[in-house]
C-alpha atoms as one frame of an Amber mdcrd trajectory, in Angstrom:
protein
  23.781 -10.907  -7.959  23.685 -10.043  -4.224  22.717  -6.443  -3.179  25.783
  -4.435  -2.546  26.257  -1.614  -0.315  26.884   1.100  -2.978  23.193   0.063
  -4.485  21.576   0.419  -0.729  20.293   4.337  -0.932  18.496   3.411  -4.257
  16.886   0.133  -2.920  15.793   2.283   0.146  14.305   5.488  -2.239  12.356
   3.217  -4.537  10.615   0.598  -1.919   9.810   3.929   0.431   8.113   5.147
  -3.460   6.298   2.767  -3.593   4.955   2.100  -0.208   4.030   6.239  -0.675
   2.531   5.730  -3.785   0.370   2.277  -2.062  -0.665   5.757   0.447  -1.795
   7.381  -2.661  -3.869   5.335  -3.364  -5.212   4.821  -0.139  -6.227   8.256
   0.096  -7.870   7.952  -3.274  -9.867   5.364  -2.306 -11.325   7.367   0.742
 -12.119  10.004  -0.826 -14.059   7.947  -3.486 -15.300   5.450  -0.286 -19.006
   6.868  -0.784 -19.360   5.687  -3.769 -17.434   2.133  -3.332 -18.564   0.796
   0.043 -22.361   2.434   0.225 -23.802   2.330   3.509 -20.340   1.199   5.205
 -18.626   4.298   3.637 -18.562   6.409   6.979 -16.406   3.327   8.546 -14.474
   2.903   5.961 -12.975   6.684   6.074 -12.400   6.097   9.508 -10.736   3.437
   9.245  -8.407   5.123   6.629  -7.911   8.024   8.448  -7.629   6.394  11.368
  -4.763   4.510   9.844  -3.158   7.800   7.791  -2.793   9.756  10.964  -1.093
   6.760  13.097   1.201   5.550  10.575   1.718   8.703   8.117   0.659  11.982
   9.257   0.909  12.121  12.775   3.545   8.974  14.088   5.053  10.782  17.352
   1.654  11.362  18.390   1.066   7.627  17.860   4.121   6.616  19.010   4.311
   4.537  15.939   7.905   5.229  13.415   7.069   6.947  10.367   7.818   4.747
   7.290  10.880   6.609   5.801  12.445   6.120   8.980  12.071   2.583   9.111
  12.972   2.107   5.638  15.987   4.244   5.745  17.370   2.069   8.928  16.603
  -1.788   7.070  20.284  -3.176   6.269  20.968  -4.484   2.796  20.768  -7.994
   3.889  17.080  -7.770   5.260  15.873  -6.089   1.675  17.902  -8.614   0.181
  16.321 -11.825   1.997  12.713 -10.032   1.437  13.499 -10.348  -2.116  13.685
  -6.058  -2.498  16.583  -5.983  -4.889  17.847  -6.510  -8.467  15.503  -7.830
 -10.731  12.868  -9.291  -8.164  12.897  -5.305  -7.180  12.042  -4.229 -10.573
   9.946  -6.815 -11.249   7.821  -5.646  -7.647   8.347  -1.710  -8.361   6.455
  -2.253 -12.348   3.774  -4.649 -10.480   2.930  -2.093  -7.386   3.254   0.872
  -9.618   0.679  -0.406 -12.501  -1.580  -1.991  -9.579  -1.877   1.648  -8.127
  -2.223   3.702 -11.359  -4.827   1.130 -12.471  -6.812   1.039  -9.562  -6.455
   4.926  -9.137  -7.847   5.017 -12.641 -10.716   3.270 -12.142 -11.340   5.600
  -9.451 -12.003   8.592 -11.785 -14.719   7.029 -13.133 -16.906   6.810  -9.675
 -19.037   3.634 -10.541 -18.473   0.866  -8.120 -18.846  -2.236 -10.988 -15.493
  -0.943 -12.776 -13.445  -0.511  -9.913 -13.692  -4.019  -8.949 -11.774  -5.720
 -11.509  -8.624  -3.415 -10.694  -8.935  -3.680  -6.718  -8.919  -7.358  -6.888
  -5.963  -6.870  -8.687  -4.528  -4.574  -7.034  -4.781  -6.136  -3.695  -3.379
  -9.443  -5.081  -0.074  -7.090  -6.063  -0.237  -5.209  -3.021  -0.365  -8.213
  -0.636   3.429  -9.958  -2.736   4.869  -6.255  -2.034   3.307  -5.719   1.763
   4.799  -8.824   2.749   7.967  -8.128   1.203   8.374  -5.088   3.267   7.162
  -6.184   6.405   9.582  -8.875   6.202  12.649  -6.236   5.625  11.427  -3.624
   7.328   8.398  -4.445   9.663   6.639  -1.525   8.378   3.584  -2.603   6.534
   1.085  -4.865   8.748  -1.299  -2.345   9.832  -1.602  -1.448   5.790  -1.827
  -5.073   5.055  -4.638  -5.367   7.859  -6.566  -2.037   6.348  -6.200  -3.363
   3.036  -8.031  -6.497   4.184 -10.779  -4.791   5.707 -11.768  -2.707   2.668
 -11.852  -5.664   0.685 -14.412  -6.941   2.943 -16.236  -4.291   3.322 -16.458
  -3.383  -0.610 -20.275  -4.726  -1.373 -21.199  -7.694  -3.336 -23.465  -5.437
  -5.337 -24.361  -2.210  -6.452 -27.603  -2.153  -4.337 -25.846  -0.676  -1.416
């Protein structure tokens, strides 16, 4: 069934939740970066924060449009052609959500072997959702980009 008008505002509220909660984890994963990308850690923040303060924390000094804005202003028929309604929605908002918490909680544990398995994961889930926004909304590429990078840079082994 086609996205209607009425169901808009809660498309909107739950795809800008779950791009925040993506954030999240971003954050989580710099503050745990010491521990998951060894010698490479010190880039990696920056990179993060780097990222954080153009596209979250500080967008007018950026020049860059803070994400609620931009999801807030995507019409019904761009979430709808990006597949961000109905069913594919839910199906997107339980796949991003368990992607985060899982990868989040592999976090608390601080050893870099048993957060792999969830960040491959999670970046596979991430990636279906990313370009799903970006498409709708164009907000998304520069997390899509920084998501890329720390998947490089996240060591083979656990000798660095």
């Amino acid at each position: 069934m086609p996205l209607s008008n009425n169901e808009l505002g809660n498309v909107q509220r739950r795809v800008l939740q779950m791009f925040m909660d993506t954030i999240k984890t971003i954050e989580a994963i710099e503050e745990n970066a010491d521990v998951l990308f060894g010698t490479n850690a010190a880039d990696v923040k920056e990179a993060i924060n780097e990222y954080l303060k153009d596209f979250i924390r500080n967008t007018s000094g950026s020049g860059e449009t803070h994400p609620e804005v931009l999801v807030y202003k995507t019409s019904r028929e761009q979430f709808q052609r990006a597949g961000l309604y109905g069913t594919q929605l839910n199906v997107k908002e339980r796949h991003v959500t368990q992607a985060n918490e899982a990868l989040r909680e592999s976090l608390t544990r601080r050893v870099r072997s048993l957060f792999r398995g969830p960040f491959k994961k999670w970046v596979d889930r991430i990636n279906n959702f990313l370009s799903s926004i970006a498409s709708a909304t164009g907000l998304g590429e520069a997390l899509k980009e920084l998501k890329d990078c720390l998947r490089d840079e996240l060591p083979d082994d656990d000798k660095n």
